[in-house]
Each structure stands twice: as structure tokens, then as C-alpha cells.
N, C-alpha and C positions, 0 to 999 in steps of 0.2 A: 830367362824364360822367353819362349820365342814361337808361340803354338796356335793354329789357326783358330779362332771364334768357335768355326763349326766343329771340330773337335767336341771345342769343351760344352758346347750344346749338345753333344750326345753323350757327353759323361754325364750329363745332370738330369733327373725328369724332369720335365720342359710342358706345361699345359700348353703354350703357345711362345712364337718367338717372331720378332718381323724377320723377314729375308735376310741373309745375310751373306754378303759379298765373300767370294772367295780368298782375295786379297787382304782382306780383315782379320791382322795380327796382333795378340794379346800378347804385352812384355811386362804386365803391369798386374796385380791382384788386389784391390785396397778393399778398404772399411771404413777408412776412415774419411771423412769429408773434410775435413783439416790439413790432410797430410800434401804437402810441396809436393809429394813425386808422383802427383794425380797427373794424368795426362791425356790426352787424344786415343793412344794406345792402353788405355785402363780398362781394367775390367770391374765395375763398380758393383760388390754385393749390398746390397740394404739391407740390412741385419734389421732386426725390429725385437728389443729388449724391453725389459719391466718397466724403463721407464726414459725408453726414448727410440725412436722409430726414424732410422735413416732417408727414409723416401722422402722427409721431408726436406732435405740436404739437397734433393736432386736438380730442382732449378739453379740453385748454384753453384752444383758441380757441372751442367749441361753449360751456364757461361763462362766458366773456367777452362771447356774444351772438351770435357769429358762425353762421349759418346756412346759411354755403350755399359747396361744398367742389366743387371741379375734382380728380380723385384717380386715381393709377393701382389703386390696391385701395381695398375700405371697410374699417377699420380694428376689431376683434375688438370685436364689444359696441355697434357705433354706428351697426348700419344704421338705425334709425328717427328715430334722434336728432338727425338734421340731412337739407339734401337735400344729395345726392351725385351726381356728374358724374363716370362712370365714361371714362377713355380711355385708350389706349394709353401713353400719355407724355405726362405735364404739361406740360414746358419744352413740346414741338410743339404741344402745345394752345394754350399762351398766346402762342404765336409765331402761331398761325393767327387768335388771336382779334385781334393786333396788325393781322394783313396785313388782316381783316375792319376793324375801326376805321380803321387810313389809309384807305380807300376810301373813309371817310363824308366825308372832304374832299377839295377841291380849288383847290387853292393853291400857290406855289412853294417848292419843297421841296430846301434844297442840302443833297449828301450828300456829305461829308467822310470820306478814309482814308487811309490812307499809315503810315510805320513811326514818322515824330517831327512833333510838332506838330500832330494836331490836335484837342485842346483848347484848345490858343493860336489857332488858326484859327477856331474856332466861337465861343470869346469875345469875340475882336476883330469877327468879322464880326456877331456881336449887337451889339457896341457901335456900329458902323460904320453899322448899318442901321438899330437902334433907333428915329433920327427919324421916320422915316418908315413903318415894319412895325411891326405888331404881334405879334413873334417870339415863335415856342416852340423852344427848345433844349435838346440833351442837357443832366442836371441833370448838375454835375463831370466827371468821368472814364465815363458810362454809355454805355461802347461795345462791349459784351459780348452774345454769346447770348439775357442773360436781360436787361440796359441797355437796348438799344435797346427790345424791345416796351416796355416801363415806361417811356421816354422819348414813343415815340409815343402812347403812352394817355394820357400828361398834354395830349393838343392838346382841346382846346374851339370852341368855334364863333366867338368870336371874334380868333382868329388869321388871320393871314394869310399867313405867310410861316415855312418850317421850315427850323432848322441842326441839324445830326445827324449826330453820327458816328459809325464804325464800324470795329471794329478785330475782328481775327480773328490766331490765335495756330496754323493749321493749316487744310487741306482742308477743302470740303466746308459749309467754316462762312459763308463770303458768300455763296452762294448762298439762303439763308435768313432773311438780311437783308435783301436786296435788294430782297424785296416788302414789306418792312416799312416800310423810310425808302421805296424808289419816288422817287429824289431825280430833280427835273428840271435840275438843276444839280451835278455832281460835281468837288470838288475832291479832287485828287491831292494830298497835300504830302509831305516828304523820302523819299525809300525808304533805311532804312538798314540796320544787322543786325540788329532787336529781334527777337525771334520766329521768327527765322532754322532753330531746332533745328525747328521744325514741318512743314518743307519741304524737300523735296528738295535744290532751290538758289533762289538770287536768283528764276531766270524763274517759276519755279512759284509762287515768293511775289504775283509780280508779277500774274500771269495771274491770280490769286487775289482780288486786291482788284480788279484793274479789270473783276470780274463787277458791283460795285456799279452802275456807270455801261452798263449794257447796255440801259437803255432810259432815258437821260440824253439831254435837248438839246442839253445842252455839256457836253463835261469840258474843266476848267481845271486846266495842270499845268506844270512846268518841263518844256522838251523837253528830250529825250534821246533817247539811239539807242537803248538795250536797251525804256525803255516805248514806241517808238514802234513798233519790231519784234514786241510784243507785243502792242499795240493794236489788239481790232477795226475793220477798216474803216468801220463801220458809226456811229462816234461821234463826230460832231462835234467839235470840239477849238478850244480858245483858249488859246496857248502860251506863254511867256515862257523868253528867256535870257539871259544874260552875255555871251555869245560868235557865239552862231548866227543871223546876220541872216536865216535863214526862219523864224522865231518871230512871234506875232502881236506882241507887246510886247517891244522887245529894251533892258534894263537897260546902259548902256554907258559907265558912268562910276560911283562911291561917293565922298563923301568922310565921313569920321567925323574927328570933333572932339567934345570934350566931351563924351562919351557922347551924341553924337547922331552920326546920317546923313542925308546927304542924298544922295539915288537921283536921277539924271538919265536920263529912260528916253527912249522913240520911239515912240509910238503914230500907227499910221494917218496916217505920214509927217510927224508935225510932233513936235518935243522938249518936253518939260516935266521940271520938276523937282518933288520934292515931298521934306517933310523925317522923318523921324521919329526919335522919342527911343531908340534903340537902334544898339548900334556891333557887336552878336557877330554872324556870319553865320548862325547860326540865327534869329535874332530879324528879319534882314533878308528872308530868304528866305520867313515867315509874314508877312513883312507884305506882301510882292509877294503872295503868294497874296492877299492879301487884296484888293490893289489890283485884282488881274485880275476881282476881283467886283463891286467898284466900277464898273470900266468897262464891265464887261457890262452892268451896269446904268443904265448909259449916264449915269453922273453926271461933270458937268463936273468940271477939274481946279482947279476955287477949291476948290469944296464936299469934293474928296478931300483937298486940302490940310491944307483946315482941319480935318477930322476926322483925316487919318491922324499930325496930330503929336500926338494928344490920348492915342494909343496909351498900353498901361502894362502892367507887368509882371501876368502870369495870378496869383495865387493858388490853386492848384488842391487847396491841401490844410485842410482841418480843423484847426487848433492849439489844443493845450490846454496855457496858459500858467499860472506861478502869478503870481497877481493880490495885492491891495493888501490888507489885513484879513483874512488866510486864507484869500482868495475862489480859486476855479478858475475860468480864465477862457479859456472857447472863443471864438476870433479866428474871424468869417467877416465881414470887415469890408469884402468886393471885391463883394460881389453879392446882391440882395436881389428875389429872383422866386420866384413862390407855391411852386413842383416845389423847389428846392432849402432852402426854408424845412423843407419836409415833414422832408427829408435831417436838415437842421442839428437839428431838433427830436426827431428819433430818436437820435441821436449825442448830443443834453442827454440822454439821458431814461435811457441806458446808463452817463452819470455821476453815480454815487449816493452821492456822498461827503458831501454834502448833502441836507437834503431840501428847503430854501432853493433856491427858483430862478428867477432875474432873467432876463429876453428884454429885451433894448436893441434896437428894430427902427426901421428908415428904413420912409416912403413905399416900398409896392411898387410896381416899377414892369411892365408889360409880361406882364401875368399873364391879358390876355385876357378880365378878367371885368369885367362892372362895378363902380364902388368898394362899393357896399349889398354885395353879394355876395361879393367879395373879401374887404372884412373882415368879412363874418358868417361866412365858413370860417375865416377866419385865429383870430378869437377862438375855436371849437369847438378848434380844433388847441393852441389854448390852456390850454384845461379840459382836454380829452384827455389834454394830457402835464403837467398840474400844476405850468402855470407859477405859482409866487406872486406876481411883479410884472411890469409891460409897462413898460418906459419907451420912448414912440413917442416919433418926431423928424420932424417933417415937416408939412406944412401939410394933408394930406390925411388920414394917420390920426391928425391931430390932431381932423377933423373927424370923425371915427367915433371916438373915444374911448371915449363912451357903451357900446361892445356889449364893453367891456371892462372886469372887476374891478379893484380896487386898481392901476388908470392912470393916471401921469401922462406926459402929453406937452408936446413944446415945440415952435414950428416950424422951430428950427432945430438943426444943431448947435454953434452959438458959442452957444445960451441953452440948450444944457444945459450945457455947461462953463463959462458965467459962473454957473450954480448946482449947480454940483458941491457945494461946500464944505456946500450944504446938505441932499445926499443921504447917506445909510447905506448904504454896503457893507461887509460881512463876512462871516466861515462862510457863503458861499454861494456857488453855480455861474452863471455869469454867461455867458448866450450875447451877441455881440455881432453883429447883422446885416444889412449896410447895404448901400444900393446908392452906386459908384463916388464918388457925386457928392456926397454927404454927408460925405464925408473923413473916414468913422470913425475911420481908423490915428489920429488924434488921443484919439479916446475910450478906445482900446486903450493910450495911450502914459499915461494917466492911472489906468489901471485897473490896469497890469501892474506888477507887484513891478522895482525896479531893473534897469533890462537892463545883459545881462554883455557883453561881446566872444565870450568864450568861451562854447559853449554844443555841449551832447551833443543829439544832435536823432536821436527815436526813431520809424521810421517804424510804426505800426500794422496798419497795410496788410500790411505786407511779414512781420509777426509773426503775420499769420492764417495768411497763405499758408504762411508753416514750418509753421505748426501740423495743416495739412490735409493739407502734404504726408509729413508721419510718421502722421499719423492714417488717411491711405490705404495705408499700410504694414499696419496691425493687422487682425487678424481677424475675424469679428462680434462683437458685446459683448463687447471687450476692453476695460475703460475706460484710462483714463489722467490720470497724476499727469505737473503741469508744475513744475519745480523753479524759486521765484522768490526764495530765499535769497540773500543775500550782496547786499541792493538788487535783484534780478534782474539779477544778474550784472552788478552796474553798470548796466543798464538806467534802472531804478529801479521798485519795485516795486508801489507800488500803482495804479499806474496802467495797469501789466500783469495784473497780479490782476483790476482791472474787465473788462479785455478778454478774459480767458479764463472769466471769469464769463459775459461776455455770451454766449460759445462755448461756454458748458456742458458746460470739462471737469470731472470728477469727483473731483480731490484736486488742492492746492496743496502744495509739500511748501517747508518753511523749513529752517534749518538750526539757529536758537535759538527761545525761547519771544517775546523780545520783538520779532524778525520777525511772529511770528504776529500779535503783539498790536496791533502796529501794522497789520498788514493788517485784523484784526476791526474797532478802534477807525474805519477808513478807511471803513467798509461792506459789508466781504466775507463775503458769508455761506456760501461755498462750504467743506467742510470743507479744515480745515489739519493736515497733519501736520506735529510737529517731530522733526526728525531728530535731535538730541545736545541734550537739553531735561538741564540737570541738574537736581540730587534739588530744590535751591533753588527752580526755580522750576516745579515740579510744582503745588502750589498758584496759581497765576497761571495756568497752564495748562488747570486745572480751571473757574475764575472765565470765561474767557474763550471756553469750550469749545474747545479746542485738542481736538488729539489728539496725544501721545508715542507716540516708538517708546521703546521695552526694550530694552535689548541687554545686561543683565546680570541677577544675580537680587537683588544690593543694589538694583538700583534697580525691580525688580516688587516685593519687600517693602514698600521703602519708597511705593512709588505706592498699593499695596493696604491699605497703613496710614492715608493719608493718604486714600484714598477711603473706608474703612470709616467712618474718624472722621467723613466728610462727608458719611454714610449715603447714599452712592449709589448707582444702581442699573445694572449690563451697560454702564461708562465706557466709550469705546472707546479703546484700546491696540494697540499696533503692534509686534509679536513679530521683532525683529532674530537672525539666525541666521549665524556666520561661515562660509563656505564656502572661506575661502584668500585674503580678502582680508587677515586679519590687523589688522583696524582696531578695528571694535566688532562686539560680536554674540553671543549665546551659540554656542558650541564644542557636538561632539557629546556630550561629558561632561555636560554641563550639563543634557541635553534632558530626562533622567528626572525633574530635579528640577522643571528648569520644566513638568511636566505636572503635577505632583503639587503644587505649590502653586497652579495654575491648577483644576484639580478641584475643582468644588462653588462654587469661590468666585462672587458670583453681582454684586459689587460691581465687578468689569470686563468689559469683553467683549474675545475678541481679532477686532479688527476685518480686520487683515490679516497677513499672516506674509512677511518680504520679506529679503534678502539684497543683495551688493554687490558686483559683479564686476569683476576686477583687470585685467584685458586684453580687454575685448569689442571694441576696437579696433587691437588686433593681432593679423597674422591666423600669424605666430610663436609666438603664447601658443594656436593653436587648442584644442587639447588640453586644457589646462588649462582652457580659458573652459569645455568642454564637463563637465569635473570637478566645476564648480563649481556647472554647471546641473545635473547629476544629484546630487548631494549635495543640493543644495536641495532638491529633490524628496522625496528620500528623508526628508530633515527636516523637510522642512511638512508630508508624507503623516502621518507618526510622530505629529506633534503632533494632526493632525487627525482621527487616527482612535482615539487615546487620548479625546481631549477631545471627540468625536461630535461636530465644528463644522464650516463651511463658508466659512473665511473670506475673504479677495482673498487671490492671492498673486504677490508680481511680483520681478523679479532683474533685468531690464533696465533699462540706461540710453541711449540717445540710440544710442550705439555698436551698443549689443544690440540693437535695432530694426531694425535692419536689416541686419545681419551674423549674427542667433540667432533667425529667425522664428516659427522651433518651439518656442522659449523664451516666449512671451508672455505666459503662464498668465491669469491675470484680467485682469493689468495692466500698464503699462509708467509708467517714470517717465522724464518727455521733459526733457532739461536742456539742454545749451547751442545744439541742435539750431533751439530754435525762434528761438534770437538771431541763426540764419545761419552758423553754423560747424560744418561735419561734417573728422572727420579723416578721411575717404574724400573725393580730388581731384575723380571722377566724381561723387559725389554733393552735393560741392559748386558744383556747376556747375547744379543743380537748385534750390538755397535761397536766397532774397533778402538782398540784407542789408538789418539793420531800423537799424543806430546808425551815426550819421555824428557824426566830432568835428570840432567847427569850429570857428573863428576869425579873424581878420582883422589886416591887417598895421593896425600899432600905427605905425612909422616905417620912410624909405626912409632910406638915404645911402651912398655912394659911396667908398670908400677907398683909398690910392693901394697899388702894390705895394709889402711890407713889412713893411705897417702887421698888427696883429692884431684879433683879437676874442672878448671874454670873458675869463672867467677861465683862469689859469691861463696866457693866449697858446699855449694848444693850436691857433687857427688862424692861421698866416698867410698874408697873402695877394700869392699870386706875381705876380698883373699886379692893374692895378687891376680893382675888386670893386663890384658893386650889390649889399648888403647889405636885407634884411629882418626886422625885429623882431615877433615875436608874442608876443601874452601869454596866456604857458602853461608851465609848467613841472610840475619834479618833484613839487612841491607838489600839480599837479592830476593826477598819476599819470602823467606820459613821464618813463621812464626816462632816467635819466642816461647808461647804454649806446648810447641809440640815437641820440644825437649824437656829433659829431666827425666828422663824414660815414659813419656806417654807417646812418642812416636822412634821410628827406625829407617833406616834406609837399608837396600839391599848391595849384599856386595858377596858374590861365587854363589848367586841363588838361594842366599842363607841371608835371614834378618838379622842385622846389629841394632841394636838398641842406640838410642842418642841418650847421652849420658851430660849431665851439667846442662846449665841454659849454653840456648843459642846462642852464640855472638855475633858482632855483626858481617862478619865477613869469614867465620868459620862456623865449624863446630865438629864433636867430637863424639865417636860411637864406641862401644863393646864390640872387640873383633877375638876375644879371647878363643874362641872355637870353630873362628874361620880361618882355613888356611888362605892368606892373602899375603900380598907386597905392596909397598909405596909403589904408584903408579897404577894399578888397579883403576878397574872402572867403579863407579859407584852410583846405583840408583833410586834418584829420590823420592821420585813416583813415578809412575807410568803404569808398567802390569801389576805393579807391588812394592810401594805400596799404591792402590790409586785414588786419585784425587776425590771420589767418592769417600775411600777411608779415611783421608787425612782431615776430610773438613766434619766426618761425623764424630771426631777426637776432640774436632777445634770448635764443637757446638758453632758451627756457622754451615755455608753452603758451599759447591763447588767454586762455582763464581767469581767466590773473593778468592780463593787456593788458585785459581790459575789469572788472574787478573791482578795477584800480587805479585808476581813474579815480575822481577824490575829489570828495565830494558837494557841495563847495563849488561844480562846474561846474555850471550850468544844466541842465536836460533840458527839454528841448519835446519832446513830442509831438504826433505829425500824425497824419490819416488823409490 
């Protein structure tokens, strides 16, 4: 991108804008206040969301060099300080300056939407076309309001051909997109329930997305009755079905074997078959779309052949594994194009557990620039985000080596793993990012710590969206404490701790000192409270800057001794107050004295005054919860007006949030809320879930009626039985309760029952009516069953279901 200022000031309605130089060149579009590739030449939008307002970012991007802001206000103190692009509304500006950019091209432009797949469509159809275009594609999942324009601003002059998709969650939102992608090619793919709450019903959803294709040459889609009754006249169409011989392409025969299929279709009166490596009918039905594109494009059926068996499974997420020598090791081992490079290099640059950091990058392929050019940005993005080593792979940025510091390249990847043995990895964060055809999954299989069967897999994603959706609950400058004790709730916690770092909330709350410690020693520098710090490790607490709550007056003596002796100055402390919960806390007898030892004293500060409510989620205990809020009041008022201070003061938990809004004083402490679990059934229907426990069958076998299984011959079995072994047990936190048939895990979308007690390191399900194999995936909760159901089986609470799961299990994290 390389387009004068004043340009993009007349693509956008502009209330005001200071003067701007004619020499004043935009190479740059962000959003983000984070992102390394901010610069002088940036063009900074301030987006203002439900629950967080970029303008306030602007004094720190203004010292980071950033000059030049898109804003719906100027921010107090900064009119001169930078130039400013006053408008209505950011997001519409940058959506307008999108629809002004695609304009500057003109090329084939397919534009993709529907309820499931397409992501899998856009990637496949880049892979399908690649030989021949020179494609620019949404980067991952960028099918969003603010995705798309940021997709289409990555097109350049050297492109020829756009995939792009578009997803909308409600009204009023394709209509906005639609001159942004401008696709001359629209595919349709599945319409299912996602996003369903946003709409009326099915047809309004329907009616909704096929605004994308209103000024499309073709739209390509599976026929049906309901899209075809909803389908402007006015749209071209190339159709495909199963069943219905008016279709332009009619699919009329499948056979799967060994995880493959083979499609025997009918095009244009003559039959062909062609094969691909997928046997689920989601996986068949994207890759018919894809076919339909293929043909449009008028490619014979050798050349569809021999590309569409080459298919492979999408990778659509970010993983950060633990690696070999301590290392952290982000998997992006399926795709290697400059736009999603930018992604992957923000995503290192947020893991700061190291300051060590390794880029393993393939040959880019299809980035549109030329190679001088291509990697003289790729190295700046380099220095930007502090990478310390490049190991390239590939014959091409083996040839640009040179514009890169401490590089070594190979041109392959078998010569860098015949000289593994004589690289160094350890303590460091190691991104790995390859294109398809360089078979990284090998380099990652040598880089990643022992893989388990078993493994907790933590979506990130799904843990911002809790986090934004309670955070749209609060008031103005209410901050908020995320509770990440007890591992983050089995979670695992520091690698939740980076992501709420990166989200800038304002307290971590633990529940011992050596939670704390471990979260500091990891890189977190956001403050920590510890909730039940004993006297012991007040000192370590000190060292590490922690911050303790009080909750008696042996332990403010003893803290105020221990700080005197260590001549320090206004510690911060955290003033515990009981209101009825009866656990820890000074009582209202206590309150005279802890003022009167707090007076004068000038060696702590009380940073916050907080409490602990015993029913905010039951709406039986109303009364009392309301007891508890007004006591609190009355005692932090007491404390605060004694002691002339102004400190946070919060009594909400997760429950309180949303049940006590008028309760939120400074602050809120968000606990199992953000993991996906609200004990309100409605408002769990609004929160993702972020932890999936998984596994895979271990062994299949067959047993006649009779026979039993496990210990104890708690099961037998009445006819004969297709048996399934996983390895998982009590050991890895499932209860022993919830075998013998009162609980199941999912395995092909179908419930198997668990049969016999748990053991402790296996156990065994009914798979008599699922068709499955040893090696199969297996899931122990997540969408189904979820942690909500397994602990109302287990008469206990979420809690203890995700807080038993023992650290021995693996945890991945994805975005």
C-alpha cells in the first residue's frame, strides 16, 4: 500500500481534518495499538467497541512515532500533537476507506458466506487455484465488520485474483460488506444454526447473506428450496445436488473407504469421478463447493483430479505447545503468506515468557510482491517485533538471507532436520511457519515435548469473548480482577495471565503466594493479588511484588513488621471485611482496631477494601446477598473516612455481575465466568466454551454376551458389546462417580456411554452403534458433554470438574 493521506480523507466523510501535507504517505492501515508494524507512515483508526475505546491508546502510539489518527473525538491534551481525522464513526470510516481501496482494482473477486465452512472453502480454493493466480485471501478466520476491510487492504498490485469471506452474526451487517469484497463470483456454503439468535428465523438469515452476491456473476451453491425461494431473480446461479436432477452439477453416487471418497458426479451430460482424502459429509460438501469453482473456471477434470485429492485438513487455529528445552512453541505450520505472517508475528510478540525468540519460516509463497521486496518487509517485521533468530527453509529465502541478522537457512526441510542435532533450542519462544508443502508438522514433531493422547485443549478466542462479555456488563471505569488461582481453574494459568495481560485487565487475583510467583517469574507484570497469602510467605510476597489481602489483625501486625523491618514505603495491601460469608475477613468488632493500627502508619497502603458474597447466585438468598452489599458499604465507607483514603472497593464475583449491578463499586472480580460457565441457564447460552478434554481410543474389541469389563465386573454385558478403551482416568481428574453408565464421552458426534468404573488411568465406553477406529478422537467434555452436565450428575459444582483435572494432562492452547 502506498496512497497519499489526502486521497484517503476524501474517501471517508471527514467532519474535520488538520491540513495535510501533500508528501504525506500511508503504507500502513492498523487497529491495533499493540501491533510491531505501527509506524510514522501508519494510518491509526480508533475503533471504539462495547468494551473498549482505542483513543485511549493514542498518547502511546503518538510516542511510538505514530502520526497520523482516524478519531471520532481528539483526545484531552493532543490536539497539536499529531494530525487528526475527525469522523462520525471509525469502524464506517475504515469500511468506507475499504470500499475506496477495492475500487483501485480490478480482478476476480470470489466472495464466500454461509453458516459452516468457509474458511475450509477459501483455503482450499487458494490451494486449488494457487498454480495459476496470484491470490490474496482473508488472513484465518477475517470475516468480520472490521476482518473484511483489513483483509481487502492487504491487496497490492500484483494480485490477480481475490477469496474472501464474510460472515455476519445479525441485520443490516452484509449490506456493508458487500461493497467491500464487490465479489464477482459468490459462493454459498452450508446454512446451518450458527448465529441463528441474531435473526428472526432461518429466511431472514438467509435473505441476509445472499445480499453479498447482488451484484455477483455467479453464485455457486447447493440447491434447495428455501435458498432458491429466497434468491433474487436477478443472480445467476451454478448449482449442485445429491438428489435433484435440475442442478447444474448433480453429485449421484459417494463411495468412502479409508478415509477417502470418491464423488461420481454429472456435469454438462457426461459422468466423471474424482477422489478426495475425506470421508465426513462436511468435508465432502466443501469440497463440492469447491469443485463448482473449479469448473466454472473451466478446468478439465485430470487437472481437478489431480488437485482436488491433494486436499488436507484446514488448521485454522494458532497453537501454543510446550516444546523441547523449555521452549514455547507456536504451531503455524499449514500456511506461509505475507498478511498472515503479520497475524502470527503479533501473536509471538504477546508471548513474553521469553525474551528469546526463534521465527522457523518457509519460502513465501503468493504474497504478490516481488521476492527484493517481499523479504525487505518480511526482515523489517523482523526487527519490529524482536525476533532474535530466522531459521529460513527454502531455496528462495535462502537467496535473500543476507537482509537478515543472525540467519541461517537451508533449502530444504530434510537439511534442516539432518542438522538439527546441531542447533540450540531452549528458554525460548519458537514460532514455526510454513507453507503446506514444506511439511513442517515434521519440524514441529521434533520441536514439541512428548505428545500425550490425552490433552485439555484451551480455546483463547472463546476466553476474550467471556471476558468482553462480562466486561460489557460494567459501568464506566469499573476495573476488573480475573481470578486465575487453582492453575486458572485447571485452565492453566499462565498462559491465561498473558492473554488478559494483553487485554489490559487491571488485577489478577491468585489464591497462594507461590501462584503469584509463578505467574511473575512467567512475565506477568500486571499486578497480583493473593487471596489466603499466609504469615510464611509474606516475605516472598514482598520480594516478588505481590500484593496480599488481610483478613485478620495477626496478619496486618505481622505484615506491618515485616514491612517496617524492610523499610518500605505506602506496600500495597488488600483490606478483607466479612459481611456473612463466615470464611476470612475482619468482622465489624475488629473495624476500630484495624483503623487505628492503619493511622499514621505510612509503610503500607490499603490499595483496596473487598469482601465475599455467599449467595450472589441464588436468587432465594436475595436478601441476604443484598445484606451483605450494604454492610460492605457501611465498612469500607468507615474505614475510608477514618483513614482519609480512596481506595478500589469491590464484593462482586462472576454471579454478582450480573445478578447485583448496582453493587459494582470500583470493581468486579470475574472468576469462572470467563472459563464459559455462568450458573444462570439464559446466560449461559451467551458464553463460549474455551476447554475441550480430549482423547482418543487407545483399543477397539468385541465381547460376547456375559462377558464383563473392569474392575470389580460392575459391567456386564447383555448381547454382545463393541467396547472402547481411553486413556484417562481418575488419576487425570474423572471421577470415579461418573462411570458405570451415569456419565459418557462423545466420539463421531454420538454419546458412548462409560461402562465399568473408572480406572485410573483408563477407561472404557459402549461404541456398539458408533462407527469408529482406534485412533479416533474422543470427547470428554467441552460442547458435550459440558462441565455444567458432568458436575450436575456428580451432585457437586463446576469448579471442582475443571479444577480436577491433573496437570499431568497436556493443555494446548489455540487462538
Amino acid at each position: 500500500m502506498s496512497i497519499p493521506l489526502k486521497n484517503i480523507i476524501s474517501a471517508i466523510d471527514t467532519k474535520s481534518y488538520d491540513t495535510v501535507d501533500d508528501d504525506v504517505i500511508i503504507d500502513h492501515v492498523s487497529i491495533d495499538s499493540r501491533s510491531s508494524h505501527n509506524s510514522p507512515n501508519t494510518l491509526f483508526f480508533a475503533l471504539i467497541g462495547p468494551n473498549n475505546d482505542a483513543h485511549t491508546y493514542i498518547p502511546q502510539l503518538i510516542n511510538e512515532g505514530v502520526q497520523h489518527f482516524v478519531v471520532s473525538y481528539i483526545p484531552k491534551d493532543l490536539e497539536k500533537k499529531a494530525s487528526f481525522i475527525l469522523v462520525e464513526n471509525t469502524l464506517e470510516a475504515l469500511q468506507k476507506f475499504a470500499v475506496y481501496y477495492r475500487e483501485l482494482f480490478d480482478f476476480p473477486v470470489i466472495g464466500i458466506t454461509g453458516s459452516n465452512g468457509k474458511t475450509i472453502v477459501k483455503e482450499w480454493l487458494n490451494f486449488l487455484l494457487s498454480p495459476d493466480y496470484n491470490a490474496i485471501r482473508s488472513p484465518k478466520s477475517f470475516n468480520s465488520q472490521v476482518g473484511v476491510p483489513l483483509s481487502v487492504i492487504a491487496i497490492n498490485e500484483k494480485h490477480n485474483l481475490g477469496i474472501f469471506e464474510a460472515g455476519i452474526s445479525t441485520v443490516n451487517e452484509m449490506e456493508k460488506l458487500e461493497p467491500i469484497v464487490q465479489p464477482s463470483i459468490g459462493v454459498l456454503t452450508n446454512i446451518g444454526s450458527s448465529h441463528d439468535e441474531g435473526f428472526e428465523n432461518t429466511d431472514q438469515k438467509i435473505k441476509e447473506k445472499l445480499l453479498l452476491f447482488k451484484h455477483s456473476s455467479i453464485l455457486i451453491y447447493k440447491k434447495n428450496e428455501r435458498v432458491d425461494a429466497l434468491l433474487p431473480k436477478n443472480i445467476p446461479t451454478f448449482s449442485w445436488s445429491f438428489d435433484d436432477a435440475t442442478a447444474n452439477l448433480l453429485v449421484y453416487k459417494t463411495e468412502t473407504q479409508n478415509q477417502k471418497t470418491t464423488l461420481y458426479y454429472q456435469y454438462q451430460e457426461k459422468s466423471f469421478q474424482i477422489e478426495i482424502p475425506f470421508e465426513d459429509y462436511a468435508s465432502i460438501e466443501n469440497a463440492i463447493s469447491c469443485l463448482m469453482v473449479l469448473l466454472y473456471f473451466n478446468y478439465s477434470n485430470s487437472v481437478i483430479q489431480s488437485r482436488m485429492h491433494l486436499l488436507y485438513p484446514v488448521e485454522m487455529r494458532l497453537k501454543v505447545k510446550n516444546g523441547i528445552n523449555n521452549c514455547s512453541l507456536i504451531d503455524d505450520s499449514y500456511s506461509s503468506d505475507y498478511q498472515s505472517l503479520k497475524i502470527a508475528l503479533d501473536f509471538l510478540d504477546s508471548q513474553n515468557k521469553f525474551q528469546k525468540k526463534t521465527l522457523i519460516l518457509s519460502d513465501i509463497l503468493q504474497s504478490g510482491l516481488s521476492n527484493e521486496e517481499l523479504y525487505s518487509r518480511v526482515a523489517k517485521l523482523v526487527v519490529s517485533n524482536k525476533i532474535s533468530r530466522v531459521i529460513g527453509i527454502g531455496e528462495t529465502i535462502t537467496a535473500f538471507q543476507n537482509k537478515f541478522t543472525n540467519c541461517i537457512t537451508y533449502p530444504s526441510t530434510i537439511d534442516f532436520l539432518t542438522d538439527f542435532e546441531n542447533l540450540d533450542f531452549s528458554n525460548e519462544t519458537i514460532l514455526v511457519k510454513g507453507a503446506r508443502s514444506f511439511e513442517f508438522e515434521e519440524i514441529i514433531a521434533v520441536l514439541e515435548e512428548k505428545k500425550h493422547e490425552t490433552v485439555f485443549e484451551i480455546n483463547l478466542n472463546a476466553l476474550s469473548y467471556n471476558l468482553n462479555f462480562f466486561r460489557s456488563k460494567l459501568q464506566p471505569n469499573v476495573k476488573i480482577m480475573v481470578m486465575v488461582k487453582a492453575f486458572g481453574y485447571g485452565n492453566g494459568g499462565l498462559e491465561i495471565a498473558k492473554l488478559l495481560e494483553h487485554h489490559k485487565v487491571d488485577y489478577l487475583g491468585v489464591a497462594f503466594a507461590d501462584e503469584g510467583i509463578s505467574l511473575k517469574n512467567g512475565g506477568i507484570r500486571l499486578p497480583i493479588m493473593v487471596l489466603n497469602p499466609e504469615s510464611t510467605s509474606y516475605s516472598s510476597i514482598i520480594q516478588h511484588q505481590l500484593e496480599p489481602e488481610i483478613y485478620n489483625l495477626k496478619g496486618l501486625h505481622n505484615f506491618i513488621k515485616i514491612a517496617e523491618q524492610k523499610k518500605l514505603k505506602n506496600f500495597p495491601i488488600h483490606i478483607k471485611v466479612d459481611t456473612g460469608m463466615h470464611r476470612l475477613g475482619f468482622e465489624r468488632n475488629d473495624i476500630d482496631e484495624l483503623i487505628q493500627t492503619l493511622k499514621g502508619n505510612t509503610s503500607v497502603q490499603v490499595k483496596s477494601i473487598l469482601s465475599h458474597m455467599a449467595t450472589s447466585d441464588d436468587a432465594k438468598h436475595y436478601d441476604f446477598a443484598l445484606k451483605q452489599i450494604n454492610l460492605f458499604d457501611e465498612l469500607s465507607s468507615k474505614i475510608m473516612t477514618e483513614l482519609q483514603i480512596h481506595p478500589i472497593r469491590h464484593i462482586l464475583n462472576t454471579s454478582g455481575i450480573s445478578n447485583f449491578p448496582e453493587a459494582q463499586f470500583n470493581m468486579v472480580r470475574l472468576g469462572i465466568g470467563i472459563y464459559g460457565v455462568s450458573n444462570d441457564t439464559e446466560e449461559q447460552k451467551y458464553l463460549e466454551n474455551v476447554g475441550t478434554l480430549k482423547s482418543i481410543i487407545s483399543q477397539i474389541r468385541t465381547i460376547p454376551a456375559g462377558d464383563s469389563v473392569g474392575y470389580g465386573r460392575r459391567f456386564m454385558a447383555e448381547k454382545e458389546t463393541k467396547i472402547a478403551t481411553i486413556p484417562i482416568g481418575y488419576a487425570d481428574g474423572i471421577s470415579r462417580a461418573w462411570g458405570n453408565g451415569v456419565g459418557y464421552v462423545t466420539i463421531k458426534n454420538q454419546k458412548a456411554q462409560i461402562v465399568g468404573s473408572v480406572c485410573m488411568d483408563m477407561l472404557m465406553v459402549d461404541v456398539s452403534i458408533i462407527p469408529c477406529n482406534e485412533g479416533d478422537d474422543v470427547i470428554i467434555f467441552g460442547e458435550s458433554p459440558t462441565v455444567s452436565e458432568m458436575a450436575h450428575h456428580l451432585n457437586t459444582i463446576p469448579y471442582e470438574v475443571l479444577t480436577s483435572i491433573s496437570q499431568r494432562v497436556k493443555r494446548v492452547f489455540y487462538r
